[in-house]
C-alpha positions in Angstrom: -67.5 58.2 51.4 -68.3 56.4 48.3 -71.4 54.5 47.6 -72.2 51.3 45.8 -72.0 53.7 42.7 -69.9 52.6 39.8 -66.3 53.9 39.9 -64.7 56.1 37.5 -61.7 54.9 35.1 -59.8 57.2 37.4 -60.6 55.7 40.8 -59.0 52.5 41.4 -56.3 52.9 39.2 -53.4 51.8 41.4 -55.0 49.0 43.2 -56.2 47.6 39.8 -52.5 47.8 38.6 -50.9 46.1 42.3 -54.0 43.4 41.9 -52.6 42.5 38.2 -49.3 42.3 39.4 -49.4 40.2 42.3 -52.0 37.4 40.4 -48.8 37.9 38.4 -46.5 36.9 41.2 -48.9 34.9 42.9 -50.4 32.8 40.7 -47.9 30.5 39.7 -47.2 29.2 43.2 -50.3 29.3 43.9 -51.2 26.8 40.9 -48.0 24.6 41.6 -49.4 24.0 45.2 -52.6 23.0 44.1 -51.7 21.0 41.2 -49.9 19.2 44.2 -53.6 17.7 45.4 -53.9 14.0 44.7 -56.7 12.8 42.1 -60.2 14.3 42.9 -59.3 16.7 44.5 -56.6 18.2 42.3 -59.9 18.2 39.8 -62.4 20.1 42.2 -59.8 22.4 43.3 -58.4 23.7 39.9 -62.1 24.2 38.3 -62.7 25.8 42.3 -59.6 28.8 40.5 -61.1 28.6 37.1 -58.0 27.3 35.4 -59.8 24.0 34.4 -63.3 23.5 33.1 -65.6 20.6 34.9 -64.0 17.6 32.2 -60.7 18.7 33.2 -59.9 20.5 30.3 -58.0 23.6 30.1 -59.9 27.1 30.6 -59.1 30.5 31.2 -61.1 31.5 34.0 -60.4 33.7 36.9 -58.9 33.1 40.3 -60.4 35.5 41.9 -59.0 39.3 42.6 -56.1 38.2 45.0 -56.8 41.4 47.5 -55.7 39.3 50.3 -52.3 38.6 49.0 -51.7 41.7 47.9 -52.2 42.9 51.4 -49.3 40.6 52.4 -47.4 42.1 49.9 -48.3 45.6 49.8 -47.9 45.0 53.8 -44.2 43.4 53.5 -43.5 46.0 51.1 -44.7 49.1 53.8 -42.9 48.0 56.3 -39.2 48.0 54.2 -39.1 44.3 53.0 -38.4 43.1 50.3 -37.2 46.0 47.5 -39.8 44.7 45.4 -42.2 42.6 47.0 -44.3 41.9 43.9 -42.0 41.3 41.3 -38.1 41.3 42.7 -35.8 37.9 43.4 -34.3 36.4 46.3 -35.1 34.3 48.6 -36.9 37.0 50.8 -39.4 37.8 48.0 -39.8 34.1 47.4 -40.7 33.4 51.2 -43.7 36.8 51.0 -44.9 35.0 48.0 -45.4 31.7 49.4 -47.1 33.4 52.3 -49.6 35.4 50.0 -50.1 31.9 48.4 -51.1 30.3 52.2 -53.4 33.3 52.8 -55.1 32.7 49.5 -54.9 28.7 49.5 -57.3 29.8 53.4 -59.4 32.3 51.4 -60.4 29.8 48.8 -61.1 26.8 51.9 -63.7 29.4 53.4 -65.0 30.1 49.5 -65.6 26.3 49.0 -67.5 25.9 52.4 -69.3 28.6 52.2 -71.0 27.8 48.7 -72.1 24.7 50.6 -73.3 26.7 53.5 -75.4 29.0 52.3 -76.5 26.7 48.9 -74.8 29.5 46.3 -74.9 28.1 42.8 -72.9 30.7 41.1 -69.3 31.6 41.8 -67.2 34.1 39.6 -69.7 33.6 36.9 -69.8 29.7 37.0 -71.4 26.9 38.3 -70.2 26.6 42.3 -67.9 23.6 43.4 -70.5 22.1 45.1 -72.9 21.7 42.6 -70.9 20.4 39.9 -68.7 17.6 42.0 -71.0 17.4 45.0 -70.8 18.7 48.2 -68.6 15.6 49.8 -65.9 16.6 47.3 -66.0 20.6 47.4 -65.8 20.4 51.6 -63.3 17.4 51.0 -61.3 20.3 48.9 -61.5 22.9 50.9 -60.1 20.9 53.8 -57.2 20.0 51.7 -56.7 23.7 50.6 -56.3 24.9 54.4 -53.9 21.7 55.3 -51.7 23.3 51.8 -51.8 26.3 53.1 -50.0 25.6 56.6 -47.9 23.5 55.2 -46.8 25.9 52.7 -45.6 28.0 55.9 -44.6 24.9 58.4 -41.9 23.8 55.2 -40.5 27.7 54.5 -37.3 28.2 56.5 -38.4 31.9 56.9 -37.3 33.0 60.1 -41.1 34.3 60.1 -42.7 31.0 59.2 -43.8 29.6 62.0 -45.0 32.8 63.4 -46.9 33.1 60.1 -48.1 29.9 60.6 -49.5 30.0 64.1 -51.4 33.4 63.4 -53.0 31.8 60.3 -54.3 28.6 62.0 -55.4 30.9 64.7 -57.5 33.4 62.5 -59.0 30.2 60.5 -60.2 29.2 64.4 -61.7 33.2 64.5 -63.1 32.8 61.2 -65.1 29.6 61.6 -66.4 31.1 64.8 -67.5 33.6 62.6 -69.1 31.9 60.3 -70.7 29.7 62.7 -72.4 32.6 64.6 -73.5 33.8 60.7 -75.6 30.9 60.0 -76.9 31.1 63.9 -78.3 34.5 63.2 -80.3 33.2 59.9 -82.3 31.0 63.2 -82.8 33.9 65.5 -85.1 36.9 65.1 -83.0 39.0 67.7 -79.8 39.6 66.3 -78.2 42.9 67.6 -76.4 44.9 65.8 -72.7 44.4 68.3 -73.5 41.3 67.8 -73.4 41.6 64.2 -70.6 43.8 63.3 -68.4 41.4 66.0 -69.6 38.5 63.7 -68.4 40.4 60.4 -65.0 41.1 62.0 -64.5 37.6 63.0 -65.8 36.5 59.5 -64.1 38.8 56.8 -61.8 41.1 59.3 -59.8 38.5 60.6 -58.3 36.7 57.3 -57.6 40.7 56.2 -56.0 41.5 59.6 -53.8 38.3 59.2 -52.9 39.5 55.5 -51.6 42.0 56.3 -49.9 41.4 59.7 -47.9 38.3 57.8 -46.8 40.9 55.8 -45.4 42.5 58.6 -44.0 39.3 60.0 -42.1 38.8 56.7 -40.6 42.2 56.7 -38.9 41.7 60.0 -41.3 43.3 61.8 -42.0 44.1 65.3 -44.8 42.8 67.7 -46.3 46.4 67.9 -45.9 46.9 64.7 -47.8 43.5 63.3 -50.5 44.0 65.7 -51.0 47.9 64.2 -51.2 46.0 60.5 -53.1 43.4 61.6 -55.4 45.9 63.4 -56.1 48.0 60.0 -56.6 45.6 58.0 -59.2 44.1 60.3 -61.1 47.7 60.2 -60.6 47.7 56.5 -62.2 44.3 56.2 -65.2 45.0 58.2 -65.4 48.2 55.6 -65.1 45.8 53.4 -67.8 43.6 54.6 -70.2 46.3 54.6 -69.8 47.0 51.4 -70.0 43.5 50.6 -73.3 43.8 52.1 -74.8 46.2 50.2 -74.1 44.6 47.0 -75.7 41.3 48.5 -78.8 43.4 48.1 -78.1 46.0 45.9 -75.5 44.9 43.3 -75.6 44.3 40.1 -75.8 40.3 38.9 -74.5 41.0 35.8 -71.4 41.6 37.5 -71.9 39.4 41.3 -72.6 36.6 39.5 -75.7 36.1 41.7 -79.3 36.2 41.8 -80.5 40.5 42.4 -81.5 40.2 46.3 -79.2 37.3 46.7 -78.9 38.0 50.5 -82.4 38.5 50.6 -83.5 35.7 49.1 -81.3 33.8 51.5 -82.7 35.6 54.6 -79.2 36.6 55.6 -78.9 38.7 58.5 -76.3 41.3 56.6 -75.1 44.5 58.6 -78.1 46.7 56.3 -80.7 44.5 57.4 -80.0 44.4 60.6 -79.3 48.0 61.5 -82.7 48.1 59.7 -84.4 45.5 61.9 -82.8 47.1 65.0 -84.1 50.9 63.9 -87.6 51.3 65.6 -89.0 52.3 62.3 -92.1 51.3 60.6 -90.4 49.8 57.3 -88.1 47.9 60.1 -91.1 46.1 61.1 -92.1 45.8 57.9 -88.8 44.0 56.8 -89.0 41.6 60.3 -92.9 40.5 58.5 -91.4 40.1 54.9 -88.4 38.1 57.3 -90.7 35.7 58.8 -91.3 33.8 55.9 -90.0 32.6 52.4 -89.1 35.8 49.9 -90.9 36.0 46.4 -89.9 37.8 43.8 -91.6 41.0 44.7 -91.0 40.8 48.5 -87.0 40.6 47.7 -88.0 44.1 45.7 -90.3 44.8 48.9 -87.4 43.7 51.5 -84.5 46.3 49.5 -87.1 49.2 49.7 -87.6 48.5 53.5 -83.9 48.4 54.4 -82.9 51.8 52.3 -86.4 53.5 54.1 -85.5 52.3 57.6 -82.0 53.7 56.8 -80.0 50.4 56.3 -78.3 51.6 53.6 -77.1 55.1 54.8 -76.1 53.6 58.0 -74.0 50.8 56.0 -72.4 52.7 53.9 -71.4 55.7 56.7 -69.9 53.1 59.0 -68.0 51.6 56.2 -66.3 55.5 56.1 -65.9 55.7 59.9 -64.3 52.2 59.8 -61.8 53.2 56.8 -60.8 56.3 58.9 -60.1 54.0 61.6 -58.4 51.6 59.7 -55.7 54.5 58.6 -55.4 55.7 61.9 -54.2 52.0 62.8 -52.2 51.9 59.7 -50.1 55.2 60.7 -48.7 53.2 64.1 -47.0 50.8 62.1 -46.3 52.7 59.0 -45.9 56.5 60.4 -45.1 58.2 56.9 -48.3 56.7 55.1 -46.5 57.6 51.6 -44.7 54.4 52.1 -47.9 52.9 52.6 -49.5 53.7 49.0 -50.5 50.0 48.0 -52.4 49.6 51.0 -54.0 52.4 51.5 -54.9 52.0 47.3 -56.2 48.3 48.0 -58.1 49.5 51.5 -60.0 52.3 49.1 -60.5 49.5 46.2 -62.6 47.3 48.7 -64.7 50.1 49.7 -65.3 51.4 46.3 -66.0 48.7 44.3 -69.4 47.4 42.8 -68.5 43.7 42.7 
């Protein structure tokens, strides 16, 4: 299993190359649909993507790495859809597309709210939402992003689309409930650690599940078969949440965009810290002391070296590889011959081997 470690110019390769190609596909639509937003919110939302800058001139900023629609792609394209999912014509590729752009358009809702949520003033390098329009206007936007985004399925006349749609609006339900619990835990000093990987596969595994299982729904596929997707990319995205978590303490700002310690800072009760809280050991207690009250400087410094001593980080990054393997045993009931199953299995390994 991989650490936090930088990867080589090797590694990565072939995600790095789908990623480029569906922004490619994606992107677009995507900016169409938003461009679609009346006034204010048309504003907020197209500085949100980095495509304008805060006076509403043009930039060229970055919309993010699109890993979730490339799971809807990569998964359409697994399961025998579309020839070329990313870049081919018709009216099959069209309809994949426009789901990729709902899962993103849902993506970017949870972005905008939780900026807001948790008070983050940096987002892909720049000022958040939040604190350049206000936070009335950024939740205002993100509300309007998740009402594009089922309507973008509701008006295809995919025979998948309402499907699609229905499986979206229930994983945004599953996600909230995530997110809610999240911001519980920052309140309680007694978080579990069950209790905490369910939250992180509510929070970040459900939206990836749902990826990848409207994938499968655009390919034509069956029930067992877009509950298997749906199921991998839901232990791929709690793999990816762990990882996510170690760079919340661990990462470089330089390249998060965010303060060193961010998570600690923020008394976030991430899966490291609490596997550390929940060890027994004397730096555990030590980290539940430094958690009592508001982090300094050198107790964020303190607070890192107490999770990596009571084992936080091994633990983190050792579940993230048990969670990976389950993920491709998942993957292998919908997609038995996993050589047609390259770009997933490529973007699965991207999110739990990247340093950003």
């Amino acid at each position: 299993m991989a650490t936090t470690e930088t990867i080589t110019a090797g590694e990565g390769h072939e995600a790095a190359a789908l990623l480029e190609r569906t922004r490619d596909a994606v992107n677009p639509e995507l900016r169409r649909t938003v461009e679609s937003l009346p006034g204010s919110m048309r504003r907020v939302a197209m500085y949100h993507f980095g495509w304008e800058h805060a006076d509403g001139t043009p930039a060229a900023g970055n919309a993010g790495k699109a890993i979730r629609p490339a799971l809807v792609l990569a998964g359409a394209r697994a399961l025998r859809g579309p020839a070329d999912t990313v870049a081919g014509e018709g009216d099959g590729v069209r309809a994949v597309v426009r789901a990729a752009v709902a899962v993103e358009l849902a993506h970017n809702f949870t972005l905008l709210h939780d900026d807001v949520i948790d008070k983050d003033v940096r987002r892909r390098g720049r000022a958040t939402a939040w604190t350049v329009f206000g936070t009335p206007d950024a939740i205002i936007t993100g509300d309007a992003m998740l009402a594009l985004a089922l309507r973008l399925l509701a008006q295809d006349g995919h025979p998948a689309s309402a499907a699609a749609s229905a499986r979206l609006a229930t994983c945004i339900i599953e996600l909230c409930a995530g997110q809610q619990a999240d911001c519980a835990f920052e309140q309680r000093p007694d978080v579990s650690l069950d209790e905490c990987l369910t939250m992180a596969m509510a929070k970040t595994g459900a939206l990836l599940g749902c990826a990848c299982a409207l994938g499968a729904l655009y390919a034509g596929a069956g029930p067992d078969e877009v509950d298997a997707m749906d199921a991998f990319g839901r232990e791929a995205g709690l793999a990816f949440q762990l990882i996510d978590d170690l760079i919340g303490i661990w990462g470089d700002p330089g390249h998060t965009g965010k303060p060193a310690g961010a998570d600690l800072i923020a008394r976030k009760k991430s899966l490291p810290v609490v596997a550390a809280l929940t060890s027994g050991t004397t730096a555990g207690k030590e980290l539940a002391a430094l958690y009592a009250g508001p982090m300094t400087g050198d107790d964020v410094h303190a607070a890192a070296a107490a999770v990596e001593r009571a084992g936080g980080r091994d633990w983190a990054q050792a579940h993230a590889a048990d969670r990976m393997g389950r993920a491709v045993q998942q993957l292998s009931r919908a997609v038995p011959d996993l050589s047609a199953a390259g770009g997933l299995l490529a973007l699965a390994e991207f999110v739990t081997r990247r340093t950003r």
